[in-house]
C-alpha positions, 0 to 999 in steps of 0.5 A, a space after each residue: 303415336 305411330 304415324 299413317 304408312 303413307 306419311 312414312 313412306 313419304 318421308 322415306 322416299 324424300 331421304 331416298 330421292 336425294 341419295 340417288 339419279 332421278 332416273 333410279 329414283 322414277 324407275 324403281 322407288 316410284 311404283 312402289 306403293 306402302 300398305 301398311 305399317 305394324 309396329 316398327 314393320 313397313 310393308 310395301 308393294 311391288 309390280 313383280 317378284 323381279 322388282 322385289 328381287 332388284 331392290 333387294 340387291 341393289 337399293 336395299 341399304 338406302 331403304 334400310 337407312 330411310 326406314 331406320 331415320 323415320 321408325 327406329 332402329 328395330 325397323 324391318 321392311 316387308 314386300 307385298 308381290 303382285 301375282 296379278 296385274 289385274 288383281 291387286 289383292 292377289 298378291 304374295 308377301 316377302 320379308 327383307 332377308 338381306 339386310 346390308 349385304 345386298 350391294 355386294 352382288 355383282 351379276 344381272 341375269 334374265 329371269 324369264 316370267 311366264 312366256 315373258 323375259 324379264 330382262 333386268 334393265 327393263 322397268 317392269 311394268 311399262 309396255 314400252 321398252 325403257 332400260 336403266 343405263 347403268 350410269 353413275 351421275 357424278 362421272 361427268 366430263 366436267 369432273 373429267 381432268 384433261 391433260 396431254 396423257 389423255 387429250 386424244 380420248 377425251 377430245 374423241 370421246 366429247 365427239 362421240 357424245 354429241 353425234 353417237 353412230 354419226 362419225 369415224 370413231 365408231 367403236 371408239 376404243 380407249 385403252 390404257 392402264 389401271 387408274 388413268 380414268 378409262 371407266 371415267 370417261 366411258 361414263 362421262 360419254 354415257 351420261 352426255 348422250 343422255 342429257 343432250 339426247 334423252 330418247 337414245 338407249 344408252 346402257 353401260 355394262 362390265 364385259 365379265 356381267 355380260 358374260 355372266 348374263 350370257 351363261 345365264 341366258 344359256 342356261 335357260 335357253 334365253 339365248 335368242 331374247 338376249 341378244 334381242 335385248 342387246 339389239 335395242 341399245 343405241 349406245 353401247 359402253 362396255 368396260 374392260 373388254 380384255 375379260 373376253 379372253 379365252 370366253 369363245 361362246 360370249 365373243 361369238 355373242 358380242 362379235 353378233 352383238 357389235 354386227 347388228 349395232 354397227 350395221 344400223 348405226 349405234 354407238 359401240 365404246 370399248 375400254 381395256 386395259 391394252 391395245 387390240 394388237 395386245 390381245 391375247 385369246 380374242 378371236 381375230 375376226 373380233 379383233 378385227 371389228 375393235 380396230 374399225 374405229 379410232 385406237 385412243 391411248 390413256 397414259 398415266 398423268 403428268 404432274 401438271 394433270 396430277 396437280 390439277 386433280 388434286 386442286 379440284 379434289 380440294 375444291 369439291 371437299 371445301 379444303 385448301 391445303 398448302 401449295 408446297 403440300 400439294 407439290 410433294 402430293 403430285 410430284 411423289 404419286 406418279 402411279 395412277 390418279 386411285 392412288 393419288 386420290 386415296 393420298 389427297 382424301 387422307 390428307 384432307 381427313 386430317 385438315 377438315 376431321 382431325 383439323 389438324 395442321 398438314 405440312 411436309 412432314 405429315 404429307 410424307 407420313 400419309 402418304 407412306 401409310 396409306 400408298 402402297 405403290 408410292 414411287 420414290 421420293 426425289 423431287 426437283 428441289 431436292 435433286 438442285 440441294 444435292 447437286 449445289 451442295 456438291 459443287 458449293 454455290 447457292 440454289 438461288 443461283 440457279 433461277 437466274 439468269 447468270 452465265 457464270 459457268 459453275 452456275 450454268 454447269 450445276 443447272 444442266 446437271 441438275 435439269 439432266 437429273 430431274 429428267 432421269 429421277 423425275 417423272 416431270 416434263 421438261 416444261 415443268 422441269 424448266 420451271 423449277 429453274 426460273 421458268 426456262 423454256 424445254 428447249 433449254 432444258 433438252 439442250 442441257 440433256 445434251 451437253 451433259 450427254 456429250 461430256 460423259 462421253 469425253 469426260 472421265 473426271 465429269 463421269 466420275 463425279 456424275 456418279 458421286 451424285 447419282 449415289 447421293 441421290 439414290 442412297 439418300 434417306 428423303 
């Protein structure tokens, strides 16, 4: 027995509901209403041709998945369109043609409607003005780790979200390379203003989607409603401005843009992947604007912030893998924290699907297959192994306290290795060495430095090891 549309529908809309924001949820699943069901065909309405056509591009694979739990896998979805607000029966139909395809559009233009611009952030339907931030709920500051490579910015950034227009860090710039969680944390900004101030305008937008809204507007002559349109933000978060480049007509638009905003107080946060005095094609007066605020560098992370992420990767996924495990993770990814991720879900495949055992072993094979940009494979350890070996004592000796000189010799080789071979710091790499402090560990550094001064024999069997360390298959 087929079941009234309603009753579908309701179901369909509870599977959706906890697969998306409350703000998307209320914004483009709440108007809709069901009309009919034939068969395995569910018909719905819609307020607008652009509400048709955002869900097509955006929302239609969670329908599609909705209808396919509660009909079938024959379900197919029909729109019904309104033409006339004050009409309800004039309406026009339109068959769901896009399937799962849909997600793959990447671009957002004005569609002009009558006399009206239909702006795509803009709910249809409601006089007043509400557009949708673009946000992604789960990039909080909570889930952002903090380290010493990104502690300026995140520290800058919380101030922001809590006074956005109101201090000196307007815009705020944050700039760095791929992967140390620039995108992350203009989110997290993002979606703190709206949960400690839910009446600001906040929209996050990709500099090259701007720039295709602009061309679009353009070619419609909506040029004037645009940049109207990006007058009302209060906040302002715009990813990977270095896009800009060479684009003369979408600076001239932003540098308007970026005016209007600052001079009434709203919030501009900018990201890209190099500092303004880097910038090459960006027109000066525009790049004078990007350093009115504050300049915040993002770093790659350290092995304490590495080690960190991949702990709370763990604990979100339920898995607890080996220490010595997670050691070789954080030591051995030093790129950027996608790569290290990718490493960690791999990993944590093997243990929670495969339930499979993950040791050493199986760590450098993951981790070899599925990074590419993997750095080499010389650890702490290995570097004291290599470097005991050599001088014939026990790497025991080298936590302790003794003051013996082979023992103290082979630790500041070993401490003037690991700052040369490793990405660590010298409070980590002081660690490894029975918790000693980085001054001790700098001290060494110099004193193996002033021996290779003066020491052929030293010289010459640095070298030794250095050949061992870089010839060795780990």
């Amino acid at each position: 027995m087929v079941e009234n549309f309603e009753k579908v529908w309701t179901k369909c809309l509870d599977v959706i509901k906890s697969n998306v924001s409350p703000q998307v949820f209320s914004t483009w699943f709440e108007p809709i209403v069901p009309v009919a069901l034939d068969k395995d065909i569910l018909t719905i309405q819609v307020p607008s041709q652009f509400f048709y056509e955002w869900l097509e591009e955006h929302y239609v694979t969670i329908i599609r998945k909705a209808l396919i739990r509660e009909i079938g896998d024959k379900a197919k979805l029909e729109y019904r369109i309104l033409l006339d607000k004050n009409d309800s029966k004039s309406a026009i139909s339109y068959p769901n043609t896009k399937g799962n395809s849909s997600e793959n559009a990447d671009t957002f233009m004005p569609i002009t409607v009558g006399n009206q611009i239909r702006n795509p952030f803009v709910i249809p339907g409601i006089k007043k003005v509400s557009i949708d931030s673009q946000l992604n709920p789960i990039f909080t500051f909570d889930s952002f780790i903090e380290g010493d490579c990104n502690r300026l910015s995140r520290a800058a950034g919380y101030a922001v979200a809590k006074k956005p227009g109101g201090t000196a860090f307007n815009p705020l710039f944050l700039y760095g390379g791929t992967g140390v969680g620039k995108s992350h944390l203009l989110q997290a900004i993002g979606n703190q203003i709206k949960q400690i101030t839910p009446s600001k305008t906040v929209l996050y937008i990709q500099s090259d989607k701007f720039i295709n809204q602009f061309i679009e507007s353009a070619k419609n002559n909506n040029t004037h409603e645009f940049i109207n349109f990006y007058n009302l933000i209060d906040v302002l978060l715009i990813d990977d401005i270095q896009f800009f480049s060479g684009k003369e007509k979408s600076q001239e638009i932003f540098f308007n843009i970026f005016n209007h905003l600052h001079n009434n107080g709203k919030q501009i946060v900018i990201t890209s992947d190099r500092a303004p005095k880097d910038m090459d094609g960006i027109e000066e007066r525009l790049l004078s604007r990007l350093k009115w605020g504050l300049l915040a560098e993002m770093t790659m992370p350290d092995y304490e912030t590495r080690y960190t992420i991949l702990e709370k990767k763990m604990y979100a996924d339920g898995v607890i893998l080996p220490k010595d495990v997670v050691e070789y993770v954080a030591f051995n990814i030093n790129t950027n924290v996608r790569d290290l991720e990718g490493a960690m879900i791999a990993l944590l495949a093997q243990a929670s699907l495969v339930k499979k055992d993950v040791d050493i072993d199986l760590a450098k094979k993951i981790i070899k297959n599925y990074v590419k940009s993997v750095s080499r494979e010389v650890s702490v350890e290995y570097i004291q192994k290599t470097v005991c070996e050599f001088v014939g004592i026990n790497t025991d000796l080298l936590k302790q306290n003794t003051r013996k000189r082979e023992v103290v010799n082979a630790r500041q080789i070993s401490m003037y290795l690991a700052k040369k071979y490793t990405k660590n710091s010298l409070k980590e790499i002081g660690r490894h060495f029975g918790n000693k402090d980085h001054s001790t560990v700098i001290h060494s550094i110099q004193v193996v430095d002033n021996l290779l001064e003066v020491d052929k024999k030293f010289r010459e069997d640095l070298e030794e090891l250095k050949k061992r360390i870089n010839l060795s298959n780990l």
